[in-house]
Structures are given as C-alpha cells and as structure tokens.
C-alpha distance (Angstrom), angle and dihedral (degrees) to the residues before:
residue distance angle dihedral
X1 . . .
X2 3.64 . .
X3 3.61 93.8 .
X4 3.93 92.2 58.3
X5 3.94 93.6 41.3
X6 3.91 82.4 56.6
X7 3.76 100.5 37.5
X8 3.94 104.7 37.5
X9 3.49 94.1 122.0
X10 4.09 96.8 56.0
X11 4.04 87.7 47.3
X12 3.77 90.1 49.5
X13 3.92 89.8 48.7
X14 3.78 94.2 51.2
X15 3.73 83.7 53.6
X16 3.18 97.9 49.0
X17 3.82 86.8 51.0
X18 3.49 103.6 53.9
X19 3.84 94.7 37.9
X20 3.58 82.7 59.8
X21 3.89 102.0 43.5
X22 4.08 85.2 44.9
X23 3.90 91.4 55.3
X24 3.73 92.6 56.1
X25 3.25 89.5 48.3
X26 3.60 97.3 45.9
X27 4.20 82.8 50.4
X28 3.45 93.4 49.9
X29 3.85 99.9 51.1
X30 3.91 94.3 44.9
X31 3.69 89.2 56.0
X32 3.88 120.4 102.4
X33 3.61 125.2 -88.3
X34 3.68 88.5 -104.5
X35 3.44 105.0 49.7
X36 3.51 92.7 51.6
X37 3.63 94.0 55.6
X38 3.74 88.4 40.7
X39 4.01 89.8 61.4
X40 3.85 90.6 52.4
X41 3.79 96.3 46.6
X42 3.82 86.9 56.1
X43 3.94 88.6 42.8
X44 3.77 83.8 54.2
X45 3.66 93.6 45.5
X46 4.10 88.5 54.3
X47 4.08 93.5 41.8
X48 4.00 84.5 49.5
X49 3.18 94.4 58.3
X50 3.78 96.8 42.8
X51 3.61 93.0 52.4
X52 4.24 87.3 45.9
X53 3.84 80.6 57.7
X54 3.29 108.3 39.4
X55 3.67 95.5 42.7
X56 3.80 112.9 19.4
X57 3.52 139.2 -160.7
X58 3.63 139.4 -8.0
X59 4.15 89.1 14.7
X60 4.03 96.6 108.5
X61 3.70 100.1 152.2
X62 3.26 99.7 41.9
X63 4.14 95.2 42.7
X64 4.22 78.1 57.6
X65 3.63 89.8 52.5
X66 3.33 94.2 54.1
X67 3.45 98.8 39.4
X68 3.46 81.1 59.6
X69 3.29 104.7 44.1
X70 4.01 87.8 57.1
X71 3.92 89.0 49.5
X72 4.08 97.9 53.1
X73 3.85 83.8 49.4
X74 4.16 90.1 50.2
X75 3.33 101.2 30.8
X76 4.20 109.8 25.5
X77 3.86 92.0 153.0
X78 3.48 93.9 43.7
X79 4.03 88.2 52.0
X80 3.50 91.2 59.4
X81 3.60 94.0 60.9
X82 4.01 102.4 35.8
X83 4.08 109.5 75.3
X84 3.79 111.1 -144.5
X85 2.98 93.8 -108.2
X86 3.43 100.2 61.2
X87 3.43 94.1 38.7
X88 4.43 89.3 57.0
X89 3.53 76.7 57.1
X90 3.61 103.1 58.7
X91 3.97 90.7 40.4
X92 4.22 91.6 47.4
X93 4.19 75.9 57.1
X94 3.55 94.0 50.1
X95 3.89 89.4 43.7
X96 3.68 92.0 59.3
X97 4.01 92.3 45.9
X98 3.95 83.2 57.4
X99 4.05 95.2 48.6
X100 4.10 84.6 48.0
X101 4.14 85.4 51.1
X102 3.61 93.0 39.0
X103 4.03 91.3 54.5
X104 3.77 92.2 44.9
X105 3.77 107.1 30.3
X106 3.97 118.0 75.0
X107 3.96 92.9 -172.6
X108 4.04 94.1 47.3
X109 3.96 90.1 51.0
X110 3.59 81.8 51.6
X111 3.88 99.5 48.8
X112 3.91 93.4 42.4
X113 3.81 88.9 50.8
X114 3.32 92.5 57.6
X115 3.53 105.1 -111.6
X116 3.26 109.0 112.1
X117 4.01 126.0 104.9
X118 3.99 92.0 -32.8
X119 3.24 110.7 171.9
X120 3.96 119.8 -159.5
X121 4.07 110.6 -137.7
C-alpha cells in the first residue's frame, strides 16, 4: 500500500498511456476498410521516400527490404495478414506516386536528394 501511496503518479501515467494507445487503436480498427488501407498507402508513400533517400538509386531489393523492415515494426499485425506479395504491390504503387511527385514537385526532388535541412553532427 505504501508503494502506491508513494508511486500514484507513475500508475496514473501508465494509465494514461495505455488508455491512450488503446483509443487509437480502438479508432483505427472501427474505421472502414478503405481508410485503413488509405493510411498505409500514405505510410508507404512516406517510408518510400525515406528509403529513396536514405538509400538511393539502383538498390531495389534492398529499398523493399527496408521498406519492409520499417512496416513489420509499424504495422506487426497488419504483416501477419498482408502476403509479400501483396504488400510489393502496394509499395510498387506507392513508388510510382513518388516518381509522379518527384516529376512535379521541386521541394520533394529536393528532400529525396538529400538536400534539404541536413544538418552535419
């Protein structure tokens, strides 16, 4: 009893945590089919273009790896589900989207090439 007289604060934190981690959750599962799969594709779209930037050209397997990689940490449930294949599919979709930004969008060639705000440590 001690313990919790002395350490209210951390037990109300953690339940503050989870109650907010199981309300997204709970937002994100009652939303449409579509939505959902619309908030990955843009996910994809962002993870694209950090592996384009972090890795660069003429690296397509490994860029899927890591694209990959990134999405099993985000999304493990959702990785269970998705084959591979499937999900190459939905990242070759959000690799076009990126080449249609990259043609069109001065600041996004300039972000993907690296140039943008880099800051040397």
């Amino acid at each position: 009893m001690k313990y919790i007289v002395e350490n209210w604060f951390v037990i109300v934190g953690l339940i503050a945590v989870l109650a907010a981690g199981g309300y997204a959750i709970y937002v994100f599962v009652k939303m449409p089919s579509d939505k959902q799969l619309n908030k990955v594709r843009e996910w994809l779209l962002y993870a694209v273009t950090k592996a384009e930037k972090e890795l660069g050209g003429g690296t397509g397997q490994i860029k899927l790896r890591y694209v990959y990689d990134m999405f099993v940490a985000r999304f493990a449930w959702l990785a269970r589900v998705i084959s591979f294949e499937a999900f190459s599919m939905m990242v070759d979709e959000a690799l076009e989207r990126m080449k249609k930004m990259l043609e069109s969008n001065k600041a996004m060639q300039t972000l993907v090439s690296g140039e943008a705000g880099e800051v040397n440590e």
